[in-house]
C-alpha positions as CSV (number, residue, x, y, z in Angstrom):
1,X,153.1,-16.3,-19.9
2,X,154.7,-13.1,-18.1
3,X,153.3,-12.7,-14.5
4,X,152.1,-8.9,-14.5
5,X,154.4,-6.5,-12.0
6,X,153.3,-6.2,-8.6
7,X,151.4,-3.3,-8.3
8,X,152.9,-2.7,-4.6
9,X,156.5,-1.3,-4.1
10,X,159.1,-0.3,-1.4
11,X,160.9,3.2,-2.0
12,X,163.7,4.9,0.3
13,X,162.1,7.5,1.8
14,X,165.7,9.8,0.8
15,X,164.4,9.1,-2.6
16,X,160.6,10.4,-2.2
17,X,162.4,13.6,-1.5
18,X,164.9,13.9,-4.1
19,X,162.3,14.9,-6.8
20,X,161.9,18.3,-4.1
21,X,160.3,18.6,-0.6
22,X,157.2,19.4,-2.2
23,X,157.2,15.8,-3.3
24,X,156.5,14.9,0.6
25,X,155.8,18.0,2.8
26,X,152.8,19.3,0.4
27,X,149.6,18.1,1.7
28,X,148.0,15.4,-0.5
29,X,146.1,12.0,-0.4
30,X,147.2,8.4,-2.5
31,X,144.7,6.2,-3.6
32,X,146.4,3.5,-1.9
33,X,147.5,2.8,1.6
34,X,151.4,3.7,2.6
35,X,153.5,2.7,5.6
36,X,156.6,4.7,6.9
37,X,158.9,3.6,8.2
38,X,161.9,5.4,9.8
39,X,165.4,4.1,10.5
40,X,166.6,7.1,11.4
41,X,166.3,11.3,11.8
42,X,163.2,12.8,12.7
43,X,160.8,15.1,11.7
44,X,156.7,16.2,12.1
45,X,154.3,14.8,10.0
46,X,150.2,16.2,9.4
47,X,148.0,13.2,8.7
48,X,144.5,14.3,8.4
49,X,145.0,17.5,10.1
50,X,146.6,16.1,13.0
51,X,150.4,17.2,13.3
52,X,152.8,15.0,15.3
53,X,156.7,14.2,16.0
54,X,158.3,11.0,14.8
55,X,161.8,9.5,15.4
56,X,163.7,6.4,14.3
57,X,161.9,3.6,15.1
58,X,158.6,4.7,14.4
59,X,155.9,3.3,11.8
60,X,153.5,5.4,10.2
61,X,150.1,3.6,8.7
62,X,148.5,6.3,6.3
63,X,145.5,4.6,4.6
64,X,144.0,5.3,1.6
65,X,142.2,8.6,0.6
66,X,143.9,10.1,4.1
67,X,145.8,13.4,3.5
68,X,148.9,13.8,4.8
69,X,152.0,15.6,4.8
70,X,155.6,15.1,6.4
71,X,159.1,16.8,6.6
72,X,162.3,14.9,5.7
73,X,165.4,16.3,6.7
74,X,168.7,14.8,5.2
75,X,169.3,12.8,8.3
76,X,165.7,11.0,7.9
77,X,166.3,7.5,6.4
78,X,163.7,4.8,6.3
79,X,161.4,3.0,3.5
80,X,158.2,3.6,2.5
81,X,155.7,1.0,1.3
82,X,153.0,1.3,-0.6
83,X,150.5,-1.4,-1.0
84,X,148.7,-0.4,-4.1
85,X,145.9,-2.6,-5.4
86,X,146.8,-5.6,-2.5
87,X,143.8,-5.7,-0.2
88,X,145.4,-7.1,3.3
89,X,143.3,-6.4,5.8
90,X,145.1,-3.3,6.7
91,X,143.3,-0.9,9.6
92,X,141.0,1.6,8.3
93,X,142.4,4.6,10.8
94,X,145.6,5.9,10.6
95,X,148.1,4.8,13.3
96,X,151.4,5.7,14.4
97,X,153.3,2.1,16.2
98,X,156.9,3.4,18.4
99,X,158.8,0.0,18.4
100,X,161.3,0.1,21.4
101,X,161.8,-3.8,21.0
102,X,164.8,-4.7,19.1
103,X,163.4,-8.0,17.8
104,X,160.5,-5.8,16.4
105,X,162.6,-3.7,14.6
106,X,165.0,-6.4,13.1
107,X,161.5,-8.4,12.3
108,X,160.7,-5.6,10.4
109,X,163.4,-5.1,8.7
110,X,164.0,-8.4,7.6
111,X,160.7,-9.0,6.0
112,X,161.2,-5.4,4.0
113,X,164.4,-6.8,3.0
114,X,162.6,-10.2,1.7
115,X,160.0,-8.3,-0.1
116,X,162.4,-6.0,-2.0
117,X,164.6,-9.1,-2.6
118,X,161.3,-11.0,-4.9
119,X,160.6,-7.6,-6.0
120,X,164.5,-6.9,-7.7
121,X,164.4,-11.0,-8.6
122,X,163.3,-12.9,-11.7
123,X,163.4,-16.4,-10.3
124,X,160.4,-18.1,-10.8
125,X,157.4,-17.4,-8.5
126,X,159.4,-14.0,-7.3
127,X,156.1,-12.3,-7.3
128,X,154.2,-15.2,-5.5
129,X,156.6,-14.6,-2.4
130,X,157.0,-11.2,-2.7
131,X,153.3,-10.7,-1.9
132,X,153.5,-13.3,0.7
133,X,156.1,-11.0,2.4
134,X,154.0,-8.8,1.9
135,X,150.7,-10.1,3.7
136,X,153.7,-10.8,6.8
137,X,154.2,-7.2,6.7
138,X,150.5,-6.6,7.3
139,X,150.2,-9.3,10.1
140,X,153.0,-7.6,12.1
141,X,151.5,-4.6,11.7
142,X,148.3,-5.9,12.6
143,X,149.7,-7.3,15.7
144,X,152.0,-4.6,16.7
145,X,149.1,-2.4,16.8
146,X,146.9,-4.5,19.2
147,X,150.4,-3.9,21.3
148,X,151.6,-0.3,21.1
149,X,149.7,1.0,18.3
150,X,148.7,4.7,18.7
151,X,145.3,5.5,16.6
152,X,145.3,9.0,15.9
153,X,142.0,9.6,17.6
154,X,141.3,13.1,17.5
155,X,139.4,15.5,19.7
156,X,136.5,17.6,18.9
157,X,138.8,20.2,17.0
158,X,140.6,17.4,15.4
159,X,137.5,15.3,13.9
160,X,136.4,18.8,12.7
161,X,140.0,19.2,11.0
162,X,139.8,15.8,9.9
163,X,136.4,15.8,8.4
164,X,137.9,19.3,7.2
165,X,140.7,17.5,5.1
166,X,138.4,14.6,3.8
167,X,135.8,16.8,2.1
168,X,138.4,19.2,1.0
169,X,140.1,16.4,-0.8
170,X,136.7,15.6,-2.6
171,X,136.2,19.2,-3.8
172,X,139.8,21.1,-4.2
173,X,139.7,20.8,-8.0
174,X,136.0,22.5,-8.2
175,X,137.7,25.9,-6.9
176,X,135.6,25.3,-3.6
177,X,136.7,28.1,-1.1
178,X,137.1,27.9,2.5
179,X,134.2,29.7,3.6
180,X,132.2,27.2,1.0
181,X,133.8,24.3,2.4
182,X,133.1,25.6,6.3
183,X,129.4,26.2,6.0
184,X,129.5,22.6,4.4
185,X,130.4,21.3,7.6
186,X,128.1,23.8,9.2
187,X,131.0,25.9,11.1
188,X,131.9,29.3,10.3
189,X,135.6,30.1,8.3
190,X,137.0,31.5,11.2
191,X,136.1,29.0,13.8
192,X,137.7,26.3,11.3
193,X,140.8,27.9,10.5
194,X,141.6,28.4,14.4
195,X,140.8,24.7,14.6
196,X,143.7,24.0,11.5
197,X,146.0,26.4,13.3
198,X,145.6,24.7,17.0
199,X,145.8,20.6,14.8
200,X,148.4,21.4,12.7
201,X,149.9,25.1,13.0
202,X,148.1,26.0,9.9
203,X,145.6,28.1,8.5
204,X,142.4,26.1,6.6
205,X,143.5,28.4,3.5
206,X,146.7,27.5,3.9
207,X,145.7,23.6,3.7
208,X,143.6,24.0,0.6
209,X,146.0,26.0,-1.1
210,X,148.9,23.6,-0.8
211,X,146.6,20.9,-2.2
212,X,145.6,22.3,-5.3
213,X,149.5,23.6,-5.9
214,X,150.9,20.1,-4.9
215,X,148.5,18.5,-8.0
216,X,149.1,21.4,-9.8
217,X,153.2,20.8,-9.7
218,X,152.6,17.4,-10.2
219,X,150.4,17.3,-13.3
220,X,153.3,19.8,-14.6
221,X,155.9,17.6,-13.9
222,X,154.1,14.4,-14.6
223,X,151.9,15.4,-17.7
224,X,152.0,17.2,-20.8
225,X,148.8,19.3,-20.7
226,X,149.1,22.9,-21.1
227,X,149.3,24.9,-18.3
228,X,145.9,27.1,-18.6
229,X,144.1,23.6,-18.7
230,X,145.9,22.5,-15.7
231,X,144.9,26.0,-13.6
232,X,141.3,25.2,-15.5
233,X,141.1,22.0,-14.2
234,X,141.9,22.7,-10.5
235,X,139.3,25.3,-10.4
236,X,141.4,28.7,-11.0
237,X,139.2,30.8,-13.4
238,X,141.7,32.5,-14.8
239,X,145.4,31.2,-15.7
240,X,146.3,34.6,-14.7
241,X,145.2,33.7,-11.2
242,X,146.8,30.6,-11.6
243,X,150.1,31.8,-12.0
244,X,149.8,34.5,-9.5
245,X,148.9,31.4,-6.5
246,X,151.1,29.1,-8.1
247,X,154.0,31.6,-7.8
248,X,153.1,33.2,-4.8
249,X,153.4,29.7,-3.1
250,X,156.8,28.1,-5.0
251,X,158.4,31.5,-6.1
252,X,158.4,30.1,-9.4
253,X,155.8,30.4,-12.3
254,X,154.0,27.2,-13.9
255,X,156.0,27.5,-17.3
256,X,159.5,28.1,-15.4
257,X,158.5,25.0,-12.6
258,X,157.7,22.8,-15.6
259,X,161.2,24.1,-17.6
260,X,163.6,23.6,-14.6
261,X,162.2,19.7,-14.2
């Protein structure tokens, strides 16, 4: 009897990219934990409203459910991981580890290296050792958190952002505006969106909108449903409407996105 695939897998992060930037710098959550990290470049990522710099050398922990956004320039290389249904033990905050010790690094990267060895094998047992790579991967994070590990622990205007970003990802397909979405988290729209602009140099529209157009682009390029029930089912009323956001924000209607793929 076939062992089933591993539901976990490694990707360059180059190759996250290569479908568009959208693929990366639109705002969106994964229903499974990731963990970046970069061999080289640098660029800013937004993780739950919270923008920041990272460089080469630099691991990024983005649990599940968290949204999160980050720029990738051609001179960014690293891998991503993502766990998917593997339950580790991984923290439950987001946290961003900068490994200046070279035996950190090369631990690292030799136990990526193992797991995407098992992984690309069909020895027997591949898929026993590549998840026990895989649980080695969590223990060094584990441990290089209780060293150097930065949780992204936010100040007043950043737990309101965050909080911002959590229940926004709950309610962006119901067509849920800002100022709904504010008085939910009993602010007012203006004193939220200044609180997005000083966390991550962006408006609380701004945020909302790039959700729904990032699941928009991907059920397009990912699905076959027609494009009014895609606008339909992310809360645009009208698929008039839903062209004139979607285009507005990718200079490109639904039908011509879905037609250049």
């Amino acid at each position: 009897m076939t062992a089933p695939n591993p539901s976990f897998r490694l990707v360059a992060i180059p190759r996250l990219a290569a479908g568009g930037r959208w693929r990366v710098e639109a705002m969106r959550s994964l229903s499974e934990a990731c963990f970046l990290w970069f061999t080289k470049g640098q660029g800013r990522i937004t993780i739950a409203g919270q923008t920041r710099g990272y460089t080469a050398h630099n691991g990024i922990l983005i649990p599940a459910g968290v949204m999160h956004g980050f720029e990738v320039s051609p001179q960014v290389f690293g891998t991503a991981v993502f766990f998917g249904k593997e339950d580790l033990g991984l923290p439950a905050d987001p946290l961003h580890l900068r490994i200046r010790e070279v035996h950190a690094q090369q631990e690292l990267n030799v136990t990526l290296d193992a797991i995407q060895r098992e992984l690309d094998a069909d020895t027997p047992g591949h898929d026993k050792a590549a998840r026990a790579h895989l649980g080695l991967l969590a223990v060094w994070i584990e441990r290089q958190a209780a060293r150097s590990g930065e949780t992204l622990k936010p100040d007043a205007a950043k737990k309101l952002v965050a909080r911002f970003t959590k229940v926004m990802e709950e309610r962006f397909r119901s067509g849920a505006g800002v100022g709904e979405i504010a008085a939910e988290l009993g602010v007012t729209a203006t004193h939220l969106t200044r609180c997005c602009r000083q966390t991550c140099g962006r408006s609380a529209i701004d945020l909302l909108q790039d959700r729904r157009i990032f699941e928009a682009r991907r059920l397009l390029a990912e699905t076959k449903l027609p494009v009014n029930q895609i606008g339909e089912s992310l809360g645009f009323h009208s698929a008039a409407y839903f062209t004139r956001a979607f285009q507005h924000l990718t200079g490109a209607s639904p039908t011509a996105f879905r037609r250049s793929l």
